[in-house]
N, CA, C and O atoms as a Tripos MOL2 file, in Angstrom:
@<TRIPOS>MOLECULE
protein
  296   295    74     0     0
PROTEIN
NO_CHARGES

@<TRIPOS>ATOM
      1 N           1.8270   33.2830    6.8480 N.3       1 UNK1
      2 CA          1.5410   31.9330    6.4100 C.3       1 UNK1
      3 C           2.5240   31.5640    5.3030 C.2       1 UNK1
      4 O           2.8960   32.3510    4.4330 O.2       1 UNK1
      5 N           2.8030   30.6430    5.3870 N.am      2 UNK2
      6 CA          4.1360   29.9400    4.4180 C.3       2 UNK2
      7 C           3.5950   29.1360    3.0170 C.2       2 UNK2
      8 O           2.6440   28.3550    3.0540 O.2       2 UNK2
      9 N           4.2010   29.3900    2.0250 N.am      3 UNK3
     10 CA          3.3260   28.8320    0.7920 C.3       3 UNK3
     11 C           4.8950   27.3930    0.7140 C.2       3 UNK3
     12 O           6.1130   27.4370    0.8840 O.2       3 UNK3
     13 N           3.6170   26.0380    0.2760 N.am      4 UNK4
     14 CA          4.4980   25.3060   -0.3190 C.3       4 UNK4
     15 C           3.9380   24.7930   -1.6630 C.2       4 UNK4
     16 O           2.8080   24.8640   -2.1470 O.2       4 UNK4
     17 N           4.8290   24.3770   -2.0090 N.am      5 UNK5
     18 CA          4.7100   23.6510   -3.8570 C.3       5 UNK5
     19 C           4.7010   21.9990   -3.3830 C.2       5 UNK5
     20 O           5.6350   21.4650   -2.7850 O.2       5 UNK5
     21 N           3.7420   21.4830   -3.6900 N.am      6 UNK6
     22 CA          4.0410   20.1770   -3.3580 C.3       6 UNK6
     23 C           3.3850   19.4880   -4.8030 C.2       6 UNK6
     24 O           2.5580   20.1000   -5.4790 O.2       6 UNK6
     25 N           3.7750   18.4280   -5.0780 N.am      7 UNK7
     26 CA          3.3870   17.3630   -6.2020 C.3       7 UNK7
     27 C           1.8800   16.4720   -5.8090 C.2       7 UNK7
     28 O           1.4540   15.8190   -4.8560 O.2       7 UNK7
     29 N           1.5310   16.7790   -6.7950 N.am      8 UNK8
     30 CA          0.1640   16.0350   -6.7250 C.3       8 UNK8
     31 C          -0.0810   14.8810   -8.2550 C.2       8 UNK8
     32 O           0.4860   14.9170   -9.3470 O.2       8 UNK8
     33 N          -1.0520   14.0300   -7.7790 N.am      9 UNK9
     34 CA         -0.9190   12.9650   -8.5100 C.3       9 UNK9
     35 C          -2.3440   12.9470   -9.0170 C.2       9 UNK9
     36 O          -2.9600   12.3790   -8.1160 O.2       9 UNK9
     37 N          -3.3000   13.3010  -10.0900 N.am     10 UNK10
     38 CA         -4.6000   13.1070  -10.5750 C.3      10 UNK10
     39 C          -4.8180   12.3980  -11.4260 C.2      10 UNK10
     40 O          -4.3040   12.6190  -12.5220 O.2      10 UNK10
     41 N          -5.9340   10.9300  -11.1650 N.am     11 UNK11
     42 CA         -5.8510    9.8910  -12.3360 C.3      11 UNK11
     43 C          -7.6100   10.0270  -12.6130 C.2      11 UNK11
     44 O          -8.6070   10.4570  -12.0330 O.2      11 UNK11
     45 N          -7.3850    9.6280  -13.3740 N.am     12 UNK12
     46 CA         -9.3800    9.4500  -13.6130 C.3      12 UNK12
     47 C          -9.5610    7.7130  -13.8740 C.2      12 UNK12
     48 O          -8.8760    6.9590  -14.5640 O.2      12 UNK12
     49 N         -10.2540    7.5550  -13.3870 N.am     13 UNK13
     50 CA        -11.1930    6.4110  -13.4800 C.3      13 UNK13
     51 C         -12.9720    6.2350  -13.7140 C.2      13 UNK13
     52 O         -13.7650    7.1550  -13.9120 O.2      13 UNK13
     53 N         -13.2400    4.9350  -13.6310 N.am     14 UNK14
     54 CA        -14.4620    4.9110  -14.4360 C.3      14 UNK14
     55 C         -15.1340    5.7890  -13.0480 C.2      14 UNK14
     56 O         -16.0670    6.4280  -13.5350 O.2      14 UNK14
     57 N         -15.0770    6.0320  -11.8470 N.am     15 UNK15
     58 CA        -16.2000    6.3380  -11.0720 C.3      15 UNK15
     59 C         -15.8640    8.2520  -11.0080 C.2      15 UNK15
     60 O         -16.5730    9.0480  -10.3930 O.2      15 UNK15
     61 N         -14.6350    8.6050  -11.8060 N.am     16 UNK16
     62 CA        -14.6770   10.1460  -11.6020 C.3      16 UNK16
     63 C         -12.9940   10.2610  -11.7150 C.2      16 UNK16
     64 O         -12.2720    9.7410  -12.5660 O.2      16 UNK16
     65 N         -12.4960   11.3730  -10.2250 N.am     17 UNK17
     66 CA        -11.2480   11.3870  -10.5330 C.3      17 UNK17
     67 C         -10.9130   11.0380   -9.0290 C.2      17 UNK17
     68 O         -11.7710   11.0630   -8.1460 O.2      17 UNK17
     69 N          -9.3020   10.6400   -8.7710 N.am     18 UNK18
     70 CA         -8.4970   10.2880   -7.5300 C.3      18 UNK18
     71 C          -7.4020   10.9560   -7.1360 C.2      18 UNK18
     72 O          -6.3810   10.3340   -7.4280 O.2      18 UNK18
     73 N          -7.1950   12.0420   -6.5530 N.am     19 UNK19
     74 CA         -5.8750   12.5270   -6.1760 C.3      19 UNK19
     75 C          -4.8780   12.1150   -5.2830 C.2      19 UNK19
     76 O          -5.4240   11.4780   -4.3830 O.2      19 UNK19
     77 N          -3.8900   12.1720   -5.1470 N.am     20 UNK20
     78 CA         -2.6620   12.0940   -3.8820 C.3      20 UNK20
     79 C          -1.8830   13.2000   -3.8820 C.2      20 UNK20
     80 O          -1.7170   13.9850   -4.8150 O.2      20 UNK20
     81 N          -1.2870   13.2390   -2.5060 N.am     21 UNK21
     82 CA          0.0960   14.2890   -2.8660 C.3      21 UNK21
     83 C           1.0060   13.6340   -2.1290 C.2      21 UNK21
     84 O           1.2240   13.7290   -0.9210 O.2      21 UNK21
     85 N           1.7420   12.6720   -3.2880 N.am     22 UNK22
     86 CA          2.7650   11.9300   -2.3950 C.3      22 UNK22
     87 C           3.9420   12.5570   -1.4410 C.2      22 UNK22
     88 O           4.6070   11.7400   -0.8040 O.2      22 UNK22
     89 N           4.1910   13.6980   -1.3230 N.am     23 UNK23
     90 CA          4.7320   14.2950   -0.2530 C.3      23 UNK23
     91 C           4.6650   14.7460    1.0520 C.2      23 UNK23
     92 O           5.4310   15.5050    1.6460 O.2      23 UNK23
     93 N           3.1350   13.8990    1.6260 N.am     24 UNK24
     94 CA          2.5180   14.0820    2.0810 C.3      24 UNK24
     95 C           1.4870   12.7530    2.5790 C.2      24 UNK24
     96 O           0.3500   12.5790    2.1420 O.2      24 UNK24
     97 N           2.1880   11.8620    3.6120 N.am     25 UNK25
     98 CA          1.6660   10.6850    3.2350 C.3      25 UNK25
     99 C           0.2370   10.6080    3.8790 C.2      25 UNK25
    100 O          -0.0560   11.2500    4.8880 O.2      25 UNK25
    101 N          -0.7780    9.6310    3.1090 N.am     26 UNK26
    102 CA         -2.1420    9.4690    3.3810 C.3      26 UNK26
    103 C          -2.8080   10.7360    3.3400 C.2      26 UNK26
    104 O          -3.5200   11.1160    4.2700 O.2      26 UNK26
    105 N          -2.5670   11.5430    2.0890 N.am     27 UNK27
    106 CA         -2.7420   12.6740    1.8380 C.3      27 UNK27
    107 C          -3.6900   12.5580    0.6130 C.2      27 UNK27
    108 O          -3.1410   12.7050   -0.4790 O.2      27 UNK27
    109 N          -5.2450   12.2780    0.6200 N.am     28 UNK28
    110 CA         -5.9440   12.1440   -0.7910 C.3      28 UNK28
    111 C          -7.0040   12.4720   -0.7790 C.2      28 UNK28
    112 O          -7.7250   12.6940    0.1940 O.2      28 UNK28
    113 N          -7.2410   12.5470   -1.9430 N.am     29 UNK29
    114 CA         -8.8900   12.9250   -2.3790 C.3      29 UNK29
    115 C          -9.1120   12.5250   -3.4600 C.2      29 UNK29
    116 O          -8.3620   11.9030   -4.2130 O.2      29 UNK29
    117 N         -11.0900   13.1470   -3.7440 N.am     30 UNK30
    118 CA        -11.3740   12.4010   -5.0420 C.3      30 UNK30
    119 C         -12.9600   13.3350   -5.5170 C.2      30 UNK30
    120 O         -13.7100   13.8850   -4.7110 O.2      30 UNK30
    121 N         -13.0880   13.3000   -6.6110 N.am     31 UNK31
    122 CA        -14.2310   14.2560   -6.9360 C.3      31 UNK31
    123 C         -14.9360   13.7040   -8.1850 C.2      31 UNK31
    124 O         -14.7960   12.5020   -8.4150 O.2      31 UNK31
    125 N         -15.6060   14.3790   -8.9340 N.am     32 UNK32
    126 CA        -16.5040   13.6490   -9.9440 C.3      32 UNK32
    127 C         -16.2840   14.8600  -11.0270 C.2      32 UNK32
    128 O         -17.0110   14.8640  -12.0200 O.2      32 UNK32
    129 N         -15.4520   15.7290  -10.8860 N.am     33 UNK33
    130 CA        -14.7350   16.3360  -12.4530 C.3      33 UNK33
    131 C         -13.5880   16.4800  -11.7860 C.2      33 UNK33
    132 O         -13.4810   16.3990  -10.5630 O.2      33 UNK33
    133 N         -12.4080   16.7680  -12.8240 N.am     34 UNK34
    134 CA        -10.8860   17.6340  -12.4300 C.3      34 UNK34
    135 C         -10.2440   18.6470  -12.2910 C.2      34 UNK34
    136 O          -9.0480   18.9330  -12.3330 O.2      34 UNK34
    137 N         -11.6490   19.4500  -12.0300 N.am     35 UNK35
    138 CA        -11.6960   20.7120  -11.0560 C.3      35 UNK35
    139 C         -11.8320   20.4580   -9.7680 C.2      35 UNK35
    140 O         -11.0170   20.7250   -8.8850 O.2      35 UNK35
    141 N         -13.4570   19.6420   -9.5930 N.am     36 UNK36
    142 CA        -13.5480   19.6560   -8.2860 C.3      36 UNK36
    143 C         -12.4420   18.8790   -7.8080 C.2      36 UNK36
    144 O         -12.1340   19.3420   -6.7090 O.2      36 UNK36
    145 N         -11.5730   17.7540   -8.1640 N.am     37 UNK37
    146 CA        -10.5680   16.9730   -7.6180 C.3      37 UNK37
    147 C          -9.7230   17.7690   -6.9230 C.2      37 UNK37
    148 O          -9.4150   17.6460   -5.7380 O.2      37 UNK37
    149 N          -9.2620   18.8030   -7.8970 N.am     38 UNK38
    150 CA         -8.1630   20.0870   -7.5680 C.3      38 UNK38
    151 C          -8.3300   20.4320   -6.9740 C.2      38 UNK38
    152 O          -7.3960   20.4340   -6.1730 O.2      38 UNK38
    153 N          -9.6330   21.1840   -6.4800 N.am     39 UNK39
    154 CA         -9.8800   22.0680   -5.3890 C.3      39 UNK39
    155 C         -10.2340   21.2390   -3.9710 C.2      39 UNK39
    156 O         -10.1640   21.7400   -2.8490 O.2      39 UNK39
    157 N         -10.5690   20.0710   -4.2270 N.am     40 UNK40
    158 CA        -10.6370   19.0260   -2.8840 C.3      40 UNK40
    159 C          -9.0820   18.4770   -2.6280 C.2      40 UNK40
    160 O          -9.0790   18.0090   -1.4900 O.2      40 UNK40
    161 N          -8.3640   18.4050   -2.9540 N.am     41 UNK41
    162 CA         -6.7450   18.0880   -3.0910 C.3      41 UNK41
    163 C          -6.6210   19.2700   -2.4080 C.2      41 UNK41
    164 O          -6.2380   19.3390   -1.2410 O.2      41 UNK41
    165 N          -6.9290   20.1940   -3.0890 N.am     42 UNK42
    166 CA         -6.0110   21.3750   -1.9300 C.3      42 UNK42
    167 C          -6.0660   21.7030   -0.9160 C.2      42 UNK42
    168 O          -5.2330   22.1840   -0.1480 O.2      42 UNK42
    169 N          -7.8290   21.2830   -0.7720 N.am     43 UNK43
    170 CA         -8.5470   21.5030    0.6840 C.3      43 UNK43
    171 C          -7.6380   20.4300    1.7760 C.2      43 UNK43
    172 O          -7.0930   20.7250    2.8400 O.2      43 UNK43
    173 N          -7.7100   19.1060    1.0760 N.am     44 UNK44
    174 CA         -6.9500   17.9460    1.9760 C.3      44 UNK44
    175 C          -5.3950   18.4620    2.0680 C.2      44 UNK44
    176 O          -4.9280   18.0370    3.1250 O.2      44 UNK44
    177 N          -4.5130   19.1600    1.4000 N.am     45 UNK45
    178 CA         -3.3070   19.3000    1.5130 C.3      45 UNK45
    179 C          -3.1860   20.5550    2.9610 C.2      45 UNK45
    180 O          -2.3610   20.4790    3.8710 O.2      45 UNK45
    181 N          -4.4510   21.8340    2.7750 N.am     46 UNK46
    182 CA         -4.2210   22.6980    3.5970 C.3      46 UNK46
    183 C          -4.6020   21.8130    4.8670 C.2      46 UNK46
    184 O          -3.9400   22.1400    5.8520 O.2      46 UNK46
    185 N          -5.4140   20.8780    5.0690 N.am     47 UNK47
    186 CA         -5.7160   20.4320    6.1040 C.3      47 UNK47
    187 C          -4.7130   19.8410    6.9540 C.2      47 UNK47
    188 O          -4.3610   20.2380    8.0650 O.2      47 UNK47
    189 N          -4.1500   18.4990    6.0770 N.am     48 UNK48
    190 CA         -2.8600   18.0340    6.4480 C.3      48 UNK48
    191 C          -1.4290   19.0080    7.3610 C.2      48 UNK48
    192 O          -0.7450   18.9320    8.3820 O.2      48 UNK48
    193 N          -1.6670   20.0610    5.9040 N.am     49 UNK49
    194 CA         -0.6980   21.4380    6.5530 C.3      49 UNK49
    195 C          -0.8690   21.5270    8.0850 C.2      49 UNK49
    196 O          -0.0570   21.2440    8.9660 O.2      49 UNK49
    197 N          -2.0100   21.9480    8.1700 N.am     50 UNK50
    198 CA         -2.0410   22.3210    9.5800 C.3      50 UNK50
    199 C          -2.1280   21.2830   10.8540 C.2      50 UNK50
    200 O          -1.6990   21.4990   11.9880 O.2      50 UNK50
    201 N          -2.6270   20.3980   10.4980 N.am     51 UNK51
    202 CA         -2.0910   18.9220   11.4290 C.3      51 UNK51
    203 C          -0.8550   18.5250   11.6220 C.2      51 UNK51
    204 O          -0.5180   17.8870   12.6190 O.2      51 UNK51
    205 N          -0.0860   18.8560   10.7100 N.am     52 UNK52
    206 CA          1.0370   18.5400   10.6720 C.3      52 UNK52
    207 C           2.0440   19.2440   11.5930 C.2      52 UNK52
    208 O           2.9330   18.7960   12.3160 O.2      52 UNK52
    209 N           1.5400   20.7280   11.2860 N.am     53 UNK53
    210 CA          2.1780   22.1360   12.3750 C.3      53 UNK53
    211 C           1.6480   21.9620   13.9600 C.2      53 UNK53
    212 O           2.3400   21.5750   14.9020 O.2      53 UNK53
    213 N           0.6900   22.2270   13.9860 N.am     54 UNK54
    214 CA          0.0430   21.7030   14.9650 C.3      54 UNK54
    215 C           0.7390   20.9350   15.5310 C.2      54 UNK54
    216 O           1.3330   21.4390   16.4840 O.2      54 UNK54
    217 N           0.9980   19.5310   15.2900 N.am     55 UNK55
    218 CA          1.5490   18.5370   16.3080 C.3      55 UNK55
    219 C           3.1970   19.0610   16.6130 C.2      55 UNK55
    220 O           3.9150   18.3260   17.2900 O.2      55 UNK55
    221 N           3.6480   20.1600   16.1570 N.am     56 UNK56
    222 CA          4.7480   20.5310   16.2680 C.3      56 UNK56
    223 C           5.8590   19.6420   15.3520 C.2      56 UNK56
    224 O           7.0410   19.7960   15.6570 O.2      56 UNK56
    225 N           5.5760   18.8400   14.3880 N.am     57 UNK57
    226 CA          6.3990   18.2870   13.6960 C.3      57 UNK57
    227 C           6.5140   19.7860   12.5170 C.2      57 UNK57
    228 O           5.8000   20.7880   12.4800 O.2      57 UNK57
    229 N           7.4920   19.4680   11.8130 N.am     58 UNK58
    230 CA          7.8760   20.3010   10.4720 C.3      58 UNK58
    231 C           7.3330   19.7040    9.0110 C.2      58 UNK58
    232 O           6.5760   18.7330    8.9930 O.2      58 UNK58
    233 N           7.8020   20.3930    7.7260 N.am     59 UNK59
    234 CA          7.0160   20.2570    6.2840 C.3      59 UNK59
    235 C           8.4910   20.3410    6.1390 C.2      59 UNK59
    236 O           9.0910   21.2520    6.7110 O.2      59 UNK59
    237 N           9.3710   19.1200    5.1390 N.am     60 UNK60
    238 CA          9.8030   19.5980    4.3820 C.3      60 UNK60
    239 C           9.6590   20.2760    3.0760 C.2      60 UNK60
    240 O           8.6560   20.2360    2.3630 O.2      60 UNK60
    241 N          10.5710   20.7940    2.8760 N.am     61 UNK61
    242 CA         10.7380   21.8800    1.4130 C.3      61 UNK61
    243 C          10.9220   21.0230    0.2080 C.2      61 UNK61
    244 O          11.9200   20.3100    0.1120 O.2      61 UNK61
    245 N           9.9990   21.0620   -0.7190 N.am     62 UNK62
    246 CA         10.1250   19.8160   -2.0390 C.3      62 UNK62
    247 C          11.1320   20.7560   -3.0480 C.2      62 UNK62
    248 O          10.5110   21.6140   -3.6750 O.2      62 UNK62
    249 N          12.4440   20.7130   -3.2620 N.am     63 UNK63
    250 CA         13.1740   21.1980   -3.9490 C.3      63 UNK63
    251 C          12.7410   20.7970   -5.3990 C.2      63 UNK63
    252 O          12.4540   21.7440   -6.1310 O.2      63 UNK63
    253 N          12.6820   19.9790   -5.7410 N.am     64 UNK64
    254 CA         12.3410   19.5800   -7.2740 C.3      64 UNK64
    255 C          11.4090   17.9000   -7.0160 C.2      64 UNK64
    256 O          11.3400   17.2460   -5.9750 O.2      64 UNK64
    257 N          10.7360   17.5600   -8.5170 N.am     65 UNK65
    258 CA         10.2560   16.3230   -8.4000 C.3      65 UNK65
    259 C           9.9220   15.9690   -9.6240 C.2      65 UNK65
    260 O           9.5720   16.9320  -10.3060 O.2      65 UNK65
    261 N           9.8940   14.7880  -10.2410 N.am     66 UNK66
    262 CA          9.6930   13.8910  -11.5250 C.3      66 UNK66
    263 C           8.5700   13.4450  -11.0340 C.2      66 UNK66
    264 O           8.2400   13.4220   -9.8490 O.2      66 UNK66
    265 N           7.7350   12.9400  -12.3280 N.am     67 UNK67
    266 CA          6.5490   12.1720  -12.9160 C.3      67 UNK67
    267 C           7.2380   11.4590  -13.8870 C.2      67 UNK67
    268 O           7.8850   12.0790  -14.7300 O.2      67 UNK67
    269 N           7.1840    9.9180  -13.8930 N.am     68 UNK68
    270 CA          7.2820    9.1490  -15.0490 C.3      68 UNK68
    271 C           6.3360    8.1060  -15.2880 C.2      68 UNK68
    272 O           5.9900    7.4610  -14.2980 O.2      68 UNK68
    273 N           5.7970    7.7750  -16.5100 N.am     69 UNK69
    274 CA          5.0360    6.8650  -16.6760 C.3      69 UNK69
    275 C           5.9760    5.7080  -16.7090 C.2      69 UNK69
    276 O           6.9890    5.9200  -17.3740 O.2      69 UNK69
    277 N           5.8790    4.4920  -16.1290 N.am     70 UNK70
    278 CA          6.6150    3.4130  -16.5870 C.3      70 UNK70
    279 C           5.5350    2.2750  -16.2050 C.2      70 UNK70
    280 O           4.7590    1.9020  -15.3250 O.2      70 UNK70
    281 N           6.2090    1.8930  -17.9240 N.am     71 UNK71
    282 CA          5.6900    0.9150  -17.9340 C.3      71 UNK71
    283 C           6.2020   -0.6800  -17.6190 C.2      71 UNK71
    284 O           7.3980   -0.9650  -17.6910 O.2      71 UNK71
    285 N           5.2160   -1.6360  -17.2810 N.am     72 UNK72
    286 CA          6.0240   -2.7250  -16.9450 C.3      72 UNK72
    287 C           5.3000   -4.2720  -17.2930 C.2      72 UNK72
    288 O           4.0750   -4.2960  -17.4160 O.2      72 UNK72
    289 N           5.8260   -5.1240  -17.3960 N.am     73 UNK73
    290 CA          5.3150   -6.2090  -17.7570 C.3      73 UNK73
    291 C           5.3980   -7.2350  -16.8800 C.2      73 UNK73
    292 O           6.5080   -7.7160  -16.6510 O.2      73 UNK73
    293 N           4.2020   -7.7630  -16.2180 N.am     74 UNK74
    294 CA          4.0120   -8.9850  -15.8440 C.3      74 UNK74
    295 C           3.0190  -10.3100  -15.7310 C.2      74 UNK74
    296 O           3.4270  -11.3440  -15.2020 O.2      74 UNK74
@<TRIPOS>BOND
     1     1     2 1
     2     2     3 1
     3     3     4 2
     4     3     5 am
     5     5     6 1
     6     6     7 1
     7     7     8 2
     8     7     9 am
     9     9    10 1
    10    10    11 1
    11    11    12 2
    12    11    13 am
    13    13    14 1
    14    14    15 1
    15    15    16 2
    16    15    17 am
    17    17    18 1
    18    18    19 1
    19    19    20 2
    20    19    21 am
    21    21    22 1
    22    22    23 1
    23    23    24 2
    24    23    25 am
    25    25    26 1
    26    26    27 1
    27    27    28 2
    28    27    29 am
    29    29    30 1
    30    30    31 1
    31    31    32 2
    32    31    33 am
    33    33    34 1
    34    34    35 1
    35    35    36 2
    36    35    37 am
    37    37    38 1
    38    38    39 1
    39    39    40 2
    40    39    41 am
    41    41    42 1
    42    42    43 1
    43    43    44 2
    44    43    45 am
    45    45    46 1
    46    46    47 1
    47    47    48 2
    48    47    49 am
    49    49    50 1
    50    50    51 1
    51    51    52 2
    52    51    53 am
    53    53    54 1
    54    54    55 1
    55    55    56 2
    56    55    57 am
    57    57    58 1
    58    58    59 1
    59    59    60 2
    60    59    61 am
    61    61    62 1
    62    62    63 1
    63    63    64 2
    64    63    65 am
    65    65    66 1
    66    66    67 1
    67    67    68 2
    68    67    69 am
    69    69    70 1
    70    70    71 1
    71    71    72 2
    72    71    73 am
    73    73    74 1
    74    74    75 1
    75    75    76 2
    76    75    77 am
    77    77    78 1
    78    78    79 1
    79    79    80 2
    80    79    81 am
    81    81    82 1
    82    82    83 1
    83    83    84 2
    84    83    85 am
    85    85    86 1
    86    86    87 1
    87    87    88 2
    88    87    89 am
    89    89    90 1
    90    90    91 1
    91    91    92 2
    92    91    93 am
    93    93    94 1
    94    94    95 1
    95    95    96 2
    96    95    97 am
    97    97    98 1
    98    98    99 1
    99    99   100 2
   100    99   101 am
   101   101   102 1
   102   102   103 1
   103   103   104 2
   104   103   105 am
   105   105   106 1
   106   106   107 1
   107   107   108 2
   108   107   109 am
   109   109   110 1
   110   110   111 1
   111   111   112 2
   112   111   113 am
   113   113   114 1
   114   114   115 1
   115   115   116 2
   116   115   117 am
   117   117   118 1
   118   118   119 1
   119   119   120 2
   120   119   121 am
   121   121   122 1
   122   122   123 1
   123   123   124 2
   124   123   125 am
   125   125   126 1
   126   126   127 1
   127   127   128 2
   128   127   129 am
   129   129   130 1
   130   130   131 1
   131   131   132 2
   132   131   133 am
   133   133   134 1
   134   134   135 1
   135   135   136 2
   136   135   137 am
   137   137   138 1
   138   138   139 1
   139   139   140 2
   140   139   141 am
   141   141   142 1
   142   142   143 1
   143   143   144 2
   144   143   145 am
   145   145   146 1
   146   146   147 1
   147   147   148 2
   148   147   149 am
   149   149   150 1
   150   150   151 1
   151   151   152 2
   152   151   153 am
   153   153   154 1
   154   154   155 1
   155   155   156 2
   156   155   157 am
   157   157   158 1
   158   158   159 1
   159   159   160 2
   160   159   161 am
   161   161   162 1
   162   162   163 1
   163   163   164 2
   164   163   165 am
   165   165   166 1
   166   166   167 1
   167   167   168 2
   168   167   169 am
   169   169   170 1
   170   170   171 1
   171   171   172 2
   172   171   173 am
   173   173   174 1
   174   174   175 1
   175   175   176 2
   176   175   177 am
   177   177   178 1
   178   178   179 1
   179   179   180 2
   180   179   181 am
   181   181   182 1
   182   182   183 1
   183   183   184 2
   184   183   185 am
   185   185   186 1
   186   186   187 1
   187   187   188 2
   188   187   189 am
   189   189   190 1
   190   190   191 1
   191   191   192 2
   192   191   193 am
   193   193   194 1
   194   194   195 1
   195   195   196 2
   196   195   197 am
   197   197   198 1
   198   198   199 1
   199   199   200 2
   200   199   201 am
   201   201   202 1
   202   202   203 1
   203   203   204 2
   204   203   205 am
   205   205   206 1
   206   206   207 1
   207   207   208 2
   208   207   209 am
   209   209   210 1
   210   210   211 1
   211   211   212 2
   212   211   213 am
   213   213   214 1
   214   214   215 1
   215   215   216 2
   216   215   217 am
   217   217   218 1
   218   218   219 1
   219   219   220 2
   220   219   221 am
   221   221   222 1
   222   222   223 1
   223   223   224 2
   224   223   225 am
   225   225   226 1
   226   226   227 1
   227   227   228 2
   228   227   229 am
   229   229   230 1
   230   230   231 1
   231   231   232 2
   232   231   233 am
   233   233   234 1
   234   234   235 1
   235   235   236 2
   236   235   237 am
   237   237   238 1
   238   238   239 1
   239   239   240 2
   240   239   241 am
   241   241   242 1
   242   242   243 1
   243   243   244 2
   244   243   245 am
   245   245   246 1
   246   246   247 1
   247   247   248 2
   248   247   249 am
   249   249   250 1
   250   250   251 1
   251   251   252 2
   252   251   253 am
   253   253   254 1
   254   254   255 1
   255   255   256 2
   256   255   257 am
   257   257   258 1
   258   258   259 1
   259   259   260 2
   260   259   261 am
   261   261   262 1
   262   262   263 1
   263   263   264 2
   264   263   265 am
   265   265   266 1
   266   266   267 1
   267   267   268 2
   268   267   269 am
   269   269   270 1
   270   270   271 1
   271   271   272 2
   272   271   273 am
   273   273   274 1
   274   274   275 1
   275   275   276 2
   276   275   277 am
   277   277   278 1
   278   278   279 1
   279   279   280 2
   280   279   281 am
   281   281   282 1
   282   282   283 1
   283   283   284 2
   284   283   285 am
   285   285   286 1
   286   286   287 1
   287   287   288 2
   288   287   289 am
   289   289   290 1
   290   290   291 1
   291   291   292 2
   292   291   293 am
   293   293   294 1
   294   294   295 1
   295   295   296 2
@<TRIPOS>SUBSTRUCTURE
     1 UNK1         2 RESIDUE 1 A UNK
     2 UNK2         6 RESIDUE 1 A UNK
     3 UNK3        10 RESIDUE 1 A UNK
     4 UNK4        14 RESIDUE 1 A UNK
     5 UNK5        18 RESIDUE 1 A UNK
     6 UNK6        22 RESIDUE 1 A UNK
     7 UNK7        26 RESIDUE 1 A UNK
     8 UNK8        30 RESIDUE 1 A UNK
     9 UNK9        34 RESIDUE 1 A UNK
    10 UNK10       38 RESIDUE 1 A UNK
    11 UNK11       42 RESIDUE 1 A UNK
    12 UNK12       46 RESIDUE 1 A UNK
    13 UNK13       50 RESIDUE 1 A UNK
    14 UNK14       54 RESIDUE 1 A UNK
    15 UNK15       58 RESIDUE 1 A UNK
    16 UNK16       62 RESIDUE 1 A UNK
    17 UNK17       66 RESIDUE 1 A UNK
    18 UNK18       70 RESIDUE 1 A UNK
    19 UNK19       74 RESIDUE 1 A UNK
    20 UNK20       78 RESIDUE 1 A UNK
    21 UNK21       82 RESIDUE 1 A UNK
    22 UNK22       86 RESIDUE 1 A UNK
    23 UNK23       90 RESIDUE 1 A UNK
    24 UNK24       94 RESIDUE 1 A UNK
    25 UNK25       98 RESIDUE 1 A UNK
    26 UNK26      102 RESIDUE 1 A UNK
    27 UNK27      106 RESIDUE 1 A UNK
    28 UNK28      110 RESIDUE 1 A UNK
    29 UNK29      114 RESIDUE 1 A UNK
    30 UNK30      118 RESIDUE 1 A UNK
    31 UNK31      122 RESIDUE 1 A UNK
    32 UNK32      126 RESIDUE 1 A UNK
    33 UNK33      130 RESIDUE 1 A UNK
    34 UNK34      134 RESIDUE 1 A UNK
    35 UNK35      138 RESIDUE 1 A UNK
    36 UNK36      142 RESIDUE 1 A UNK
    37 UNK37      146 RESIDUE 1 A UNK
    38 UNK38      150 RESIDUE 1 A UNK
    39 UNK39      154 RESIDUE 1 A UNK
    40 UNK40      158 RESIDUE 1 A UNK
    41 UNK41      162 RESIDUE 1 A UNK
    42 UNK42      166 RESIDUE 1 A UNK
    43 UNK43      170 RESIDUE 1 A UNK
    44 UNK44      174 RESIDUE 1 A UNK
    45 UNK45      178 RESIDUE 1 A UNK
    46 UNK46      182 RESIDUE 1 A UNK
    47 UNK47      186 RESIDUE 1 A UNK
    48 UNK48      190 RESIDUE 1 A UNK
    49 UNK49      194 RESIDUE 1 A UNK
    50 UNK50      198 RESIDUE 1 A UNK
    51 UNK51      202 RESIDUE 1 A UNK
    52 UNK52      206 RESIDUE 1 A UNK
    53 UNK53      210 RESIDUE 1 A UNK
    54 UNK54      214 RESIDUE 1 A UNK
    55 UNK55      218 RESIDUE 1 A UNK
    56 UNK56      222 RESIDUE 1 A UNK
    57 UNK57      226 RESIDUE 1 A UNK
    58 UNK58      230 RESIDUE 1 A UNK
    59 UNK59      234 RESIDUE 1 A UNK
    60 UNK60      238 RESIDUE 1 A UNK
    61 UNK61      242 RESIDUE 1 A UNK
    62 UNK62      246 RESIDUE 1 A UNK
    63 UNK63      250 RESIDUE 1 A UNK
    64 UNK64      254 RESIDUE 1 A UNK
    65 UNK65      258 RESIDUE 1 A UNK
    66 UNK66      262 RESIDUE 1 A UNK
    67 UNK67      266 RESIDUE 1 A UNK
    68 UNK68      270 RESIDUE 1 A UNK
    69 UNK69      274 RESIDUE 1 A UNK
    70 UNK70      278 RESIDUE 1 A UNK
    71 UNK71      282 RESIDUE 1 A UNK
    72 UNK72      286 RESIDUE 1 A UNK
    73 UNK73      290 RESIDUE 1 A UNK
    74 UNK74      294 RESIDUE 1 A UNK
């Protein structure tokens, strides 16, 4: 089994927390602490994993990746 590193995105809001893993599109979850978020993120990422293999398509390899807050005005 092949390990990947992929980027994940965890925000909290008023109803708990929201994950993504933008490398990975329509790839999310969401939990009511930021543990359980984590561990439901990973569940949805291994899932994805294997849908993804499965259909015989490939995963690319995330060589590196940034987080920036920016801010903006409108």
């Amino acid at each position: 089994m092949e390990k990947y590193t992929l980027p994940v995105v965890i925000e909290k809001d008023e109803h708990g927390y929201f994950a993504m893993c933008p490398a990975l599109q329509g790839c999310y979850s969401q939990g009511d602490t930021y543990e359980e978020t984590l561990e439901n993120i990973k569940d949805a990422i291994h899932l994805h994993i294997e849908d993804i293999l499965e259909s015989g398509e490939t995963i690319e390899k995330i060589n590196s990746f940034s987080f920036v807050a920016l801010e903006v005005t409108a």
